[in-house]
C-alpha positions in Angstrom: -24.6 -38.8 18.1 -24.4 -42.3 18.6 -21.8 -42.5 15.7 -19.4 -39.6 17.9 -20.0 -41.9 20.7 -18.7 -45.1 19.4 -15.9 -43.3 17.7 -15.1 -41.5 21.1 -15.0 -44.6 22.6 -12.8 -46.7 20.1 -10.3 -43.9 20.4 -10.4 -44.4 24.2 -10.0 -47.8 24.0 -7.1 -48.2 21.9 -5.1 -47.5 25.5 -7.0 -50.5 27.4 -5.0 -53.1 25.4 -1.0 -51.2 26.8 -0.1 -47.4 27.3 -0.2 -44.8 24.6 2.8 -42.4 24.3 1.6 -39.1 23.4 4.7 -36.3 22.8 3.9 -32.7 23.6 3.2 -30.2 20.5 5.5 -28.0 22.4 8.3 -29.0 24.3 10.2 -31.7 24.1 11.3 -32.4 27.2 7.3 -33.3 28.6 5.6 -36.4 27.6 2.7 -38.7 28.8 1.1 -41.5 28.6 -2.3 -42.8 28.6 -3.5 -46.2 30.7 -7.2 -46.8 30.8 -8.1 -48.7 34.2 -11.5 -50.3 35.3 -13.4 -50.2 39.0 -14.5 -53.8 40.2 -17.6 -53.4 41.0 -17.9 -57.0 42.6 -22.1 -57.8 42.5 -22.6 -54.5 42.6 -23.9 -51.5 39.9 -22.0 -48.4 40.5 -24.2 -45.1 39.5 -22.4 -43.0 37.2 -24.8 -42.1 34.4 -24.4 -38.7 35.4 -20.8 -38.8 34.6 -19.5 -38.9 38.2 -21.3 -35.5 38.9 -22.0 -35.7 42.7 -18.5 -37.2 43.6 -15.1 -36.0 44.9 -12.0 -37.7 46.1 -10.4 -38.0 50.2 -8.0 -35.7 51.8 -5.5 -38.4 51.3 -6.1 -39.4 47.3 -7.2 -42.8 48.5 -10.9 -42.9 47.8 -13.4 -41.6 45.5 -16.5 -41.0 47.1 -20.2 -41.1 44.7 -23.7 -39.8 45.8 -26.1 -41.6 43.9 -29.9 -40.4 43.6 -30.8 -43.4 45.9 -28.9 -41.1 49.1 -26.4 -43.8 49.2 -22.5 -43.0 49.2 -20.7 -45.2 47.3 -17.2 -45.3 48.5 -14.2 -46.5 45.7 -10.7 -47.6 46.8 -8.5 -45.8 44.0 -5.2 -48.2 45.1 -6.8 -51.1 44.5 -9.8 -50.0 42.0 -12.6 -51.7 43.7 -15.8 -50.7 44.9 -15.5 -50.7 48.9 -18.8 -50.4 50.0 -22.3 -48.0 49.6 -23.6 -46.4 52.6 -26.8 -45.4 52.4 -27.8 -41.9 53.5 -31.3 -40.2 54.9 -32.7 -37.5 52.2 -34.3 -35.4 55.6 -33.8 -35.2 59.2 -31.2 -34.2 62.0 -28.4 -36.5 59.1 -30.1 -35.7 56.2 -28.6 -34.2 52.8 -31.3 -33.2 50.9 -30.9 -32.5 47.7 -27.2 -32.2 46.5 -26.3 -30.6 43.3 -22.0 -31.3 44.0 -20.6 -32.6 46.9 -16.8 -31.7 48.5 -14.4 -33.3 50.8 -13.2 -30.4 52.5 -9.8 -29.6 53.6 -10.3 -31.3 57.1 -11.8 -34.6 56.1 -15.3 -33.2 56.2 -18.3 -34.0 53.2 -19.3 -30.9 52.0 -23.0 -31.4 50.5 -23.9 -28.2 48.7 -28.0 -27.5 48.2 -30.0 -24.6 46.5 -29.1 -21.7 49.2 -27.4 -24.2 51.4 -25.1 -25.9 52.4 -24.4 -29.2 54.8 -21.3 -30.5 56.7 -20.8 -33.7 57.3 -18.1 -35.2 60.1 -15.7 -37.7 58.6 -17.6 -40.3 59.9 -20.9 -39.2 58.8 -22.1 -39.3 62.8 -23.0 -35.7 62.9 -24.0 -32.8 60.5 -23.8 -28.8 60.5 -26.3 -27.0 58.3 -25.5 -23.4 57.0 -28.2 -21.5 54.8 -26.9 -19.5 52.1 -30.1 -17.3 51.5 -29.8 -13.5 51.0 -31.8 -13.4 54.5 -29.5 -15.5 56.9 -26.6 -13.5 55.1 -25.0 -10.3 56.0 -23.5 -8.1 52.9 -25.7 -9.2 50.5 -28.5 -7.0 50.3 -29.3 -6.2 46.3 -27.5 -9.7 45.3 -27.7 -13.3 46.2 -25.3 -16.4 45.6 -25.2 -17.8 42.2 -27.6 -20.8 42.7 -25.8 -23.6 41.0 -22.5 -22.1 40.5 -19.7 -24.5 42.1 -19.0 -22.9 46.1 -16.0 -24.2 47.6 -14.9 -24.6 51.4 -11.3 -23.9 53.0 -11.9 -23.9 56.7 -14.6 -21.5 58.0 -14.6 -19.8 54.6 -17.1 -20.5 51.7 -16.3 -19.0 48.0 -19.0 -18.7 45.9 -20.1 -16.4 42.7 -22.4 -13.5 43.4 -25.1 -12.0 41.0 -28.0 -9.6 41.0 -31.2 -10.2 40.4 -31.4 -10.0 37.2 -29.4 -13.1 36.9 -25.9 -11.0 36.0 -22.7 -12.4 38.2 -20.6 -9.0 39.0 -17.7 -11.1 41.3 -16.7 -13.4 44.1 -18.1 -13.6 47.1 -16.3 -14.9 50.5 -18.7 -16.1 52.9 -17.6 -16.6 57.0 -19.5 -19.5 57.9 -18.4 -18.2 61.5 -20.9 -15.0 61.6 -22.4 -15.8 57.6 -20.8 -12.0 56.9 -20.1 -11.8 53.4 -17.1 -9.9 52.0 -17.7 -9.3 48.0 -14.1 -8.9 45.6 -16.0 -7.0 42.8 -14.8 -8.8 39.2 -15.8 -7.9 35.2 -17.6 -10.8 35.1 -20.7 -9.5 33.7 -18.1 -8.0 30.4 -17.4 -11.1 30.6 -20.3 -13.1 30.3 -23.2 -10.8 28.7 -21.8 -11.5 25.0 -22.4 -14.9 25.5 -25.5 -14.8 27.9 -28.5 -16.5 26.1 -32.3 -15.8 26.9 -35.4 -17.5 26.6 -38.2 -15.7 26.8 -37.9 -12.4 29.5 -37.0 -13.6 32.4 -34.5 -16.7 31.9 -30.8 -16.3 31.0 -28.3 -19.2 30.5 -24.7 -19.0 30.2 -21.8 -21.5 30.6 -20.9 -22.3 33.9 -18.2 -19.7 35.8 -15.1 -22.4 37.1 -13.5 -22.2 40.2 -10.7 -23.9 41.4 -8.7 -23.4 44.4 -4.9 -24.8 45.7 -3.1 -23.0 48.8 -4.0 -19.7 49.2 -4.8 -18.9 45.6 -8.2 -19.1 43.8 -8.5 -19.2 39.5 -11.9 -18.0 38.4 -12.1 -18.5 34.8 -15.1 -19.2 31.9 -15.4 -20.9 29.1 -15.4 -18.1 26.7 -11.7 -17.0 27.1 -8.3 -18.4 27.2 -7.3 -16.3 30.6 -7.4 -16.6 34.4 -8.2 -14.4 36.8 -6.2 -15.4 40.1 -7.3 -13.8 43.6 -4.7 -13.9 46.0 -6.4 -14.7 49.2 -4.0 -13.5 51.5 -4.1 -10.0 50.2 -7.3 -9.8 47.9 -5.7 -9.0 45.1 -6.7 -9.9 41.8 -3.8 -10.2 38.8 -5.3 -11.7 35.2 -3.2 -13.8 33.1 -4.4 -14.4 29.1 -2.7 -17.3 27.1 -2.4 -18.5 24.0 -3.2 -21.7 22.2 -1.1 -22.3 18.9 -4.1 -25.4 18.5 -7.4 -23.5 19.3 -9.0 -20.4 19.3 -8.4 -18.0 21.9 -11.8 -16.7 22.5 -15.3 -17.6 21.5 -17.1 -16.1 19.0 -20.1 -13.9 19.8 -23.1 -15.4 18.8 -25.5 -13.3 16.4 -28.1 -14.2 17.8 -28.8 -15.1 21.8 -33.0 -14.6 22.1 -34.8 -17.4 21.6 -38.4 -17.7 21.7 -38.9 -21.8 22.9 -36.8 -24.5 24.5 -36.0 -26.0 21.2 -34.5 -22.9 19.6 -32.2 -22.4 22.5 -30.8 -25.6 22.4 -30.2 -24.4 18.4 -28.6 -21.8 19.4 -26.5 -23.1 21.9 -25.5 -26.3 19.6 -23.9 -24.2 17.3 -21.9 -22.4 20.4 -20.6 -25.7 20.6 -18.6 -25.5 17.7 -16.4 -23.0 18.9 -13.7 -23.1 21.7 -14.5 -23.8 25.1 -12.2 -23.7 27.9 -12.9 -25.9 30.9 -11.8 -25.6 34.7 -8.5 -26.1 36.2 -7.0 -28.9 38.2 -4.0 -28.7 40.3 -1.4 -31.4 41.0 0.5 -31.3 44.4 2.7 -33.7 43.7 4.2 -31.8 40.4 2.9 -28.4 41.4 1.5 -27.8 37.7 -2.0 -27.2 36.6 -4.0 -28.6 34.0 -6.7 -27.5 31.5 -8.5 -28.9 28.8 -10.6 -27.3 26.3 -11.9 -28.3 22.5 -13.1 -27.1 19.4 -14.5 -28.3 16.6 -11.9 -29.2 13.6 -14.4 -30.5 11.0 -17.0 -32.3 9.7 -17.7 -35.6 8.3 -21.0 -35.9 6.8 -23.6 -34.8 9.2 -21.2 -35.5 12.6 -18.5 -33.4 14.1 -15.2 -33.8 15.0 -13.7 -31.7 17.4 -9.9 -31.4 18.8 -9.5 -32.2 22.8 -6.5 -29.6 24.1 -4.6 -30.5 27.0 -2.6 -27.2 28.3 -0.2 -27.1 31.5 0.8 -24.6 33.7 3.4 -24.2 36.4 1.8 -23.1 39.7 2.3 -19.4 39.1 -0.1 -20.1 35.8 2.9 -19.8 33.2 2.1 -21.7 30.5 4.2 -24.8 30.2 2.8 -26.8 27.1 -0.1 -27.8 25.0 -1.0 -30.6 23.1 -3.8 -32.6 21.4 -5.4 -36.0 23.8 -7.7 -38.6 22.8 -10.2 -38.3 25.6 -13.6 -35.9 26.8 -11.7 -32.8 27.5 -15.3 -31.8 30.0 -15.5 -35.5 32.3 -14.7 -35.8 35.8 -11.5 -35.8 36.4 -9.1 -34.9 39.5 -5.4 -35.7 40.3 -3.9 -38.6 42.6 -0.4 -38.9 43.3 0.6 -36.9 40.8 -1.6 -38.5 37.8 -4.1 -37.0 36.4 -7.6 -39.9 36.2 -10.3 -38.4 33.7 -13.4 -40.4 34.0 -14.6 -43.0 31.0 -17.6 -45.1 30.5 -17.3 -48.0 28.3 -20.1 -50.7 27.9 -21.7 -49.3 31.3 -18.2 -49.8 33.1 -16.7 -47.2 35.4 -13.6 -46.3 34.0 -10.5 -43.6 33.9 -8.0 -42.4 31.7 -5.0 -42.2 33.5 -2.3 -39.6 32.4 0.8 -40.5 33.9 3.6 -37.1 32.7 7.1 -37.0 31.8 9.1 -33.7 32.7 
């Protein structure tokens, strides 16, 4: 593993000394490039071990804001790539944020910290808070399910979207919650046809599956896996659900069933679910304003050298209507944090302990 790493890395690299020209495996007339940039950090360590996990970006693309385990916000000028300042944050009390597994900056400025079966707002300012719990109890529509637990939930307005499951752990579709009156209004999906051929248990009682994406832009919401080259795309202004399936001339374009999916300790499942690995896995999608495309990634393994792997990174584009524009093959971690800012695309990169990104500036 450390051998990937330092070859990941090297690869990575090769675009902090200029800009690397990368020409689409499809069309012609679309073209990137690749500049790796570097936060100043000043005196300062900026946490990011966790690969940028707890962090989102402002309303206005300007700044990058990090929870750190240590309830301090860090707060990053993207402009001029420097680390502003770290405010530090109470875990508990009438401003507290307990114990975040994402955090959001909502539509209206708000910081969206989201909590096992709850969730916090924050003002812009951080001067007051709004607490929402998301049991099955303080909810109203969810009597034989509950909210998937660590599933990503996102805000628009006075609506929360979140995955919904029984108790058996199965996720049957979305949920809309009102934060207004917590009523819950559930858009059955075949997520569980979905899911089940690729749902792993240990022991009776624990299942583990890859996590179900969500990404949302205007009044349109993509849920999608990791299994399967397809969206499904909810119209929110009418609730209707259309899904699209694509093709990838570079990958597969679906996962293979596993044979096997019981496993009896912890060190068998993560066995198992190392050699899932190997096949294609489709990651969430991000959507540029400024261009009004959308962007994938997913990777596969190609082959192997020795006893290490080498897999292919896939970078796919689609127009706002989730036509498939283009697809080609990029030299970065299709799965790190990444978001858009003024039309660029910034993937997140860690070299020698330095905050980095990988910033892919396109060419229509």
């Amino acid at each position: 593993m450390k051998k990937l790493t330092i070859i990941i890395l090297a690869i990575v690299c090769l675009s902090c000394n200029g800009s690397t020209e990368v020409d689409n495996d499809k069309r012609a007339d679309f073209s990137f490039k690749i500049d790796t940039v570097f936060i100043d950090a000043g005196d300062e360590l900026i946490f990011h071990q966790v690969g940028l996990s707890h962090s989102d970006l402002s309303k206005d693309q300007k700044r990058l804001f990090n929870f750190t385990p240590k309830s301090e916000l860090e707060v990053i000028d993207l402009d001029s790539m420097k680390l502003l300042e770290k405010i530090a944050l109470d875990k508990e009390g009438p401003l507290g944020t307990g114990w975040p597994y994402a955090i959001q900056v909502d539509q209206t400025g708000n910081l969206v910290f989201y909590g096992v079966e709850e969730v916090r707002f924050f003002s812009s300012d951080l001067s007051s808070m709004k607490r929402y719990q998301l049991t099955t109890d303080a909810l109203s529509g969810l009597e034989l399910e509950r909210l998937s637990m660590f599933n990503p939930k996102i805000t628009d307005g006075d609506f929360l979207f979140s995955i919904y499951q029984d108790y058996e752990q199965v996720p049957h579709g979305l949920a809309i919650v009102s934060l207004e009156d917590m009523n819950v209004k559930k858009i059955p999906l075949d997520l569980e046809g979905r899911i089940a051929p690729y749902t792993y248990t240990l022991g009776s009682d624990r299942k583990v599956f890859e996590m179900i994406n969500l990404a949302l832009f205007d009044k349109t919401l993509i849920i999608s896996t990791a299994y399967a080259n397809e969206a499904l795309i909810l119209d929110l202004a009418t609730d209707s659900v259309t899904v699209k399936t694509f093709h990838s001339e570079l990958t597969s374009d679906k996962k293979k069933v596993p044979n096997k999916t019981a496993a009896g300790t912890i060190n068998e499942l993560d066995d198992l679910m190392k050699e899932a690995k190997k096949d294609v896995t489709f990651g969430q999608f991000y959507f540029d304003k400024t261009h009004r495309i959308l962007a994938r990634f997913s990777q596969e393994m190609d082959r192997k050298i020795g006893d290490s792997l080498v897999f292919k990174n896939v970078l796919t584009v689609f127009d706002e209507n989730l036509n498939q524009l283009a697809e080609t093959l990029v030299p970065i971690d299709p799965f790190s944090k990444k978001f858009f800012k003024d039309g660029k695309l910034y993937s997140y990169v860690n070299v020698e302990d330095e905050l980095g990104f990988a910033v892919f500036t396109f060419d229509f």
